[in-house]
KEVEX-742841 format. One record per atom (N, C-alpha, C): x, z, y; atom name. Coordinates in Angstrom, 3 decimals. Each point is the difference from the previous one (the first is absolute). Layout:
         px         pz         py   atom
          X          Z          Y     CA
...
***
This chain:
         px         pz         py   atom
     81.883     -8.598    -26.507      N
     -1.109     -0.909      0.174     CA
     -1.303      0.793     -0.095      C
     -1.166     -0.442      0.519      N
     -1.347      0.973      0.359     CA
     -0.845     -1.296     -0.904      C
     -0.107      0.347     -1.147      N
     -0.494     -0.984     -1.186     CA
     -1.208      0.187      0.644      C
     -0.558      1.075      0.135      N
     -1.236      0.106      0.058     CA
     -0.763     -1.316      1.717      C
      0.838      0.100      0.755      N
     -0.396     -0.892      1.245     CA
      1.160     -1.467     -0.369      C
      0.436     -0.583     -1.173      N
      0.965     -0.915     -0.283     CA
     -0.889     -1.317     -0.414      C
      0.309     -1.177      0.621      N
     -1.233     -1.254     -1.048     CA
     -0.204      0.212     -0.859      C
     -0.844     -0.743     -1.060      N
      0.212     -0.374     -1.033     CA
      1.023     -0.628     -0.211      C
      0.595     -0.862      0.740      N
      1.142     -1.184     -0.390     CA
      1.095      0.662     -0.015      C
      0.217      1.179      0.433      N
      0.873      0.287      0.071     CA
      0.975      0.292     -1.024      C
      0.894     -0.524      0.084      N
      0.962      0.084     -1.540     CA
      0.761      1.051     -0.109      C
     -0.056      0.698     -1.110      N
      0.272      1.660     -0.836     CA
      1.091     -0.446     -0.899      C
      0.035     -0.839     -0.775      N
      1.503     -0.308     -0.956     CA
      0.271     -1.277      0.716      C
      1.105     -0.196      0.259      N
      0.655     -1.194      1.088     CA
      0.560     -0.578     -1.707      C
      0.568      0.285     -0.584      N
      0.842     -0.861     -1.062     CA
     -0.879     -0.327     -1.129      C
     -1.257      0.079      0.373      N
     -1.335     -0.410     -1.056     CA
     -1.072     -0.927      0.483      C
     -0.301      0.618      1.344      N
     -0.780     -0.316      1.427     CA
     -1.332      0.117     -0.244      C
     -0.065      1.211     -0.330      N
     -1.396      0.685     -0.561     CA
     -0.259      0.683      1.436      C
     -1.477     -0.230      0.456      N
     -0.522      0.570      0.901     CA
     -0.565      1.584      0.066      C
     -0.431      0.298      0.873      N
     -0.984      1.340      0.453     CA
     -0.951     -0.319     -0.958      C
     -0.791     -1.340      0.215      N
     -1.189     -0.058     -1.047     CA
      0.170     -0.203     -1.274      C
      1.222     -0.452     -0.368      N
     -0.315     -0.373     -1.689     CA
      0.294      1.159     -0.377      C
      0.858      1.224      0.993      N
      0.305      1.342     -0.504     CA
     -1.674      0.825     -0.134      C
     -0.139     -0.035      0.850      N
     -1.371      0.742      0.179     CA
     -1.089     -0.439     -1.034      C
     -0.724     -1.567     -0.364      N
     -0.443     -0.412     -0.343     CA
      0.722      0.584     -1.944      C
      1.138     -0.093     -0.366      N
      0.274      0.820     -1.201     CA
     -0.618      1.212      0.066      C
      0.441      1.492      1.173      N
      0.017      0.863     -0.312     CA
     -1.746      0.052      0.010      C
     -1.204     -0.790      0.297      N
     -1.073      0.017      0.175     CA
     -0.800     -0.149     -1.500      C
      1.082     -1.160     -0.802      N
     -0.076     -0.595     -1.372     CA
      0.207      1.975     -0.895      C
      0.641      0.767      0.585      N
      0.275      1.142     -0.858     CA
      1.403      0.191     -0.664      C
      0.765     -0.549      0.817      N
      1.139     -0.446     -0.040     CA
      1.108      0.820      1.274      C
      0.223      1.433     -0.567      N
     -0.368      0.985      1.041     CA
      1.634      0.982     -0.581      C
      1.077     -0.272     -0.256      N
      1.154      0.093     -0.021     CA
      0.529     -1.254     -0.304      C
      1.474      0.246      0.986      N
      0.993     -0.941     -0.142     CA
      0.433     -1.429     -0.914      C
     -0.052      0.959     -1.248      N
      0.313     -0.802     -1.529     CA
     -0.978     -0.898      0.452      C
     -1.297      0.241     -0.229      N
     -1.252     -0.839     -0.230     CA
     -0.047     -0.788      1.122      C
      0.528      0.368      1.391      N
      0.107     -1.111      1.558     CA
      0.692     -0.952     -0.691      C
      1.361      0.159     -0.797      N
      0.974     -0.811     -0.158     CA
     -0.301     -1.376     -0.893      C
     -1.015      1.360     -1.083      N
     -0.715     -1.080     -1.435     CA
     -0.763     -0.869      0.848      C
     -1.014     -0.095      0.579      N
     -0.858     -0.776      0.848     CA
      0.397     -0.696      0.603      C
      1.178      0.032      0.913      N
     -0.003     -0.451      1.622     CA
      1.320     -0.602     -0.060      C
      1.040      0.325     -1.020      N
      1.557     -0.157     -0.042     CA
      0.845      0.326      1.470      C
     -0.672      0.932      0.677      N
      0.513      0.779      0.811     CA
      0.808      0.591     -0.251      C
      1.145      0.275      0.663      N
      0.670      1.529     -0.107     CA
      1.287     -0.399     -1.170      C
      0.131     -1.428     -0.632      N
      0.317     -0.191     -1.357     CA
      1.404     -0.961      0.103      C
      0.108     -0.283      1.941      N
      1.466     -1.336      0.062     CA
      0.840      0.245      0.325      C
      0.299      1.339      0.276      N
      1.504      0.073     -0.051     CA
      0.707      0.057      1.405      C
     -0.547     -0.770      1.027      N
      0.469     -0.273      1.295     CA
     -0.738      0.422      0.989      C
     -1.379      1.300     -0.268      N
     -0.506      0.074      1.561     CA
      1.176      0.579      0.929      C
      0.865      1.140     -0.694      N
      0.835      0.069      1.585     CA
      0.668     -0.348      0.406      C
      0.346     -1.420     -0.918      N
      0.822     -1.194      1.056     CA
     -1.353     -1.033      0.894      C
     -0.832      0.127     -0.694      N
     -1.005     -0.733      0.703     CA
     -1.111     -0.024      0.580      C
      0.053      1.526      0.178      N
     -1.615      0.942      0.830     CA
      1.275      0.537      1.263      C
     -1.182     -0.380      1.315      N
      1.075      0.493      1.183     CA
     -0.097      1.381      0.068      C
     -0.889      0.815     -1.105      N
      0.687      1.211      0.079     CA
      1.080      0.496     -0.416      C
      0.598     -0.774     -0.868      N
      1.213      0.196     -0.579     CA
     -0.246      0.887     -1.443      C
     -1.104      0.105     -0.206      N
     -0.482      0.880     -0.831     CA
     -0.640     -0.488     -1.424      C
     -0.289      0.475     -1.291      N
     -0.750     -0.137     -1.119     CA
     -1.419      0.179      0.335      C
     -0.936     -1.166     -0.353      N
     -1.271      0.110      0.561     CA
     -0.695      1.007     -0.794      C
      0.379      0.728     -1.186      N
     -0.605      0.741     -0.688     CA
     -0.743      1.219      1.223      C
      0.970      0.731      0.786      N
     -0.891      1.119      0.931     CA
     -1.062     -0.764     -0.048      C
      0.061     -0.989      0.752      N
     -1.487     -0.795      0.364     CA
     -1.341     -0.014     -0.342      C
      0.964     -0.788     -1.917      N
     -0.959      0.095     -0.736     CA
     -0.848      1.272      0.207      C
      0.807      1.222     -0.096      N
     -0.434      1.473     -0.662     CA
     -1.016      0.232      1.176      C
      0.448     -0.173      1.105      N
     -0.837      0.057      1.626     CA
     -1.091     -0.534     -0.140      C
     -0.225     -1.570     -0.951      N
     -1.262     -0.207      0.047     CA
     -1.005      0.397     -0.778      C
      0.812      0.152     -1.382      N
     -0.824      0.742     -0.982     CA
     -0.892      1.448      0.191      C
      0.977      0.839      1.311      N
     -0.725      1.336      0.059     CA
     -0.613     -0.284      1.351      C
      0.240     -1.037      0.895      N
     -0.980     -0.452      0.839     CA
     -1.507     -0.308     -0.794      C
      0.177     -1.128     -0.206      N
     -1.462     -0.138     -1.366     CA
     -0.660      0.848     -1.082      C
      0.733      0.791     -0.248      N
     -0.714      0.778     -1.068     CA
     -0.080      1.471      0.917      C
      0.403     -0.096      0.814      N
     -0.427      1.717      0.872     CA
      0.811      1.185     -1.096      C
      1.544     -0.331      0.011      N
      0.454      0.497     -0.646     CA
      1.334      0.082      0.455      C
      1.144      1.446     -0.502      N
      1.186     -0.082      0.777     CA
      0.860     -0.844     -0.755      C
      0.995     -0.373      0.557      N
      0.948     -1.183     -0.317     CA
      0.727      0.952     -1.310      C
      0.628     -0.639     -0.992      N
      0.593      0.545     -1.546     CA
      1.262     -0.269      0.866      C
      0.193      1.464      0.262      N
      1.866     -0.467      0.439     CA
      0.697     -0.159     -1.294      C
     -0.457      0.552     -1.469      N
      0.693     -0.597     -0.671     CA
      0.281     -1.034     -0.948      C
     -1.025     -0.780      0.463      N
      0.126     -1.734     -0.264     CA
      0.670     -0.472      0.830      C
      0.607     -0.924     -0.561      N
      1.331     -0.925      0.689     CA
      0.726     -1.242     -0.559      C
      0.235     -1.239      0.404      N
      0.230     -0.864     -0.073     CA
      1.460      0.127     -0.557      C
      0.626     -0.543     -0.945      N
      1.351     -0.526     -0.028     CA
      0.417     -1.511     -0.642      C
     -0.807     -0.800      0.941      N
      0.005     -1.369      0.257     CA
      1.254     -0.553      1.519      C
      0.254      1.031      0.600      N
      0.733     -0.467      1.529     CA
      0.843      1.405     -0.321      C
      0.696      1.059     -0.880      N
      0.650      0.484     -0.542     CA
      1.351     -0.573      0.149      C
***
């Protein structure tokens, strides 16, 4: 996904249904790793995005994609979700 050209509406945790903006709008709050997306937003936290994101995937990359999108920073490859584990 190209977060950076993606709506706002666009939905980032499918098994929460947390958007582009309530993601962004956290990491703006200073809320600028994972843990703290999750504390805020309860993103990243149900268990079912890759039964229920058509990527088939854990929205955490995402998360991490938007966090170093917004903060002009590289993605923490070693933060990681084990919520869809």
């Amino acid at each position: 996904m190209n977060w950076k050209k993606a709506a706002d509406d666009q939905i980032v945790c499918y098994c929460k249904n947390v958007s582009k903006a309530e993601i962004v709008h956290a990491i703006k709050q200073g809320n600028t790793t994972l843990k703290l997306i999750q504390e805020k937003t309860s993103a990243c936290t149900g268990g079912n995005c890759k039964q229920m994101n058509p990527s088939g995937a854990c929205c955490s990359a995402d998360i991490l994609s938007l966090i170093a999108l917004y903060t002009d920073t590289a993605p923490d490859k070693e933060e990681h979700c084990c919520c869809c584990s």
